[in-house]
N, C-alpha and C positions, 0 to 999 in steps of 0.2 A: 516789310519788316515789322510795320506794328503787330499785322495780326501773328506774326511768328513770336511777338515777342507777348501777347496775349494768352496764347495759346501754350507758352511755355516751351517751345523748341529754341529761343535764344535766351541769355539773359538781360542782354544793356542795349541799348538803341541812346543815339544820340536825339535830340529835342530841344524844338525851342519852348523858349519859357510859356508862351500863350498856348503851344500842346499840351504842355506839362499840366498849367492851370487846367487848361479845358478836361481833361483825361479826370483828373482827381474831382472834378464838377460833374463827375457820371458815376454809375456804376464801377466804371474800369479804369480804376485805382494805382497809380505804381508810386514808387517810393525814388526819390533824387539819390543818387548815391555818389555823383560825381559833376562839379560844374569844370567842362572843355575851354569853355574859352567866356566870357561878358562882352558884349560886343552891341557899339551902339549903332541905331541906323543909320545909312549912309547910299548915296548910288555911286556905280565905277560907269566913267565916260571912256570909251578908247580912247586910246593917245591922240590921233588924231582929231579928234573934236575942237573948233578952234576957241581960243581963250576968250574971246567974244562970248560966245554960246553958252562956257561954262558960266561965265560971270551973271549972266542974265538967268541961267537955271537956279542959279546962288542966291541970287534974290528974291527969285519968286518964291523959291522953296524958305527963305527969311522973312518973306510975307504972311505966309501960310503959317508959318506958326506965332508970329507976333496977333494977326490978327483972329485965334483961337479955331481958324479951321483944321489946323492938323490934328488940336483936340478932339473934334467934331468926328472927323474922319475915325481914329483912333476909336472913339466911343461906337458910332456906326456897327464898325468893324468886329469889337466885345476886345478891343486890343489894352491893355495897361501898358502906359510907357508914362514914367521911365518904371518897369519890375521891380 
């Protein structure tokens, strides 16, 4: 879809915000015309996962960012959060 929408055979594509930046950081420029939806990160576990497993994922994932590695990660990455 990007490149159709490049090329000019569609007009709007959906995007996330770190395409959006990265795109306007090149040559190939497009303009916001509409924001879908703000949505923070998050992971979805099936239902069954037991409530054990979640809790312990909750925590590690509350380690990682207290202790500035999900910064670390984030920066690695060229990610800005929060946009």
């Amino acid at each position: 879809m990007l490149r159709k929408l490049m090329a000019g055979r569609i007009d709007l594509i959906p995007m996330s915000e770190n395409m959006f930046r990265s795109m306007n950081n090149t040559e190939k420029s497009v303009e916001r015309v509409v924001t879908l939806s703000e949505q923070p990160l998050g992971i979805a576990c099936n239902r069954g996962v037991p409530d054990d497993i979640i809790a312990r994922l909750q925590a590690s994932l509350d380690r990682v960012r207290t202790d500035g590695r999900q910064q670390s990660i984030y920066q690695h990455y060229g990610i800005t959060w929060p946009p």
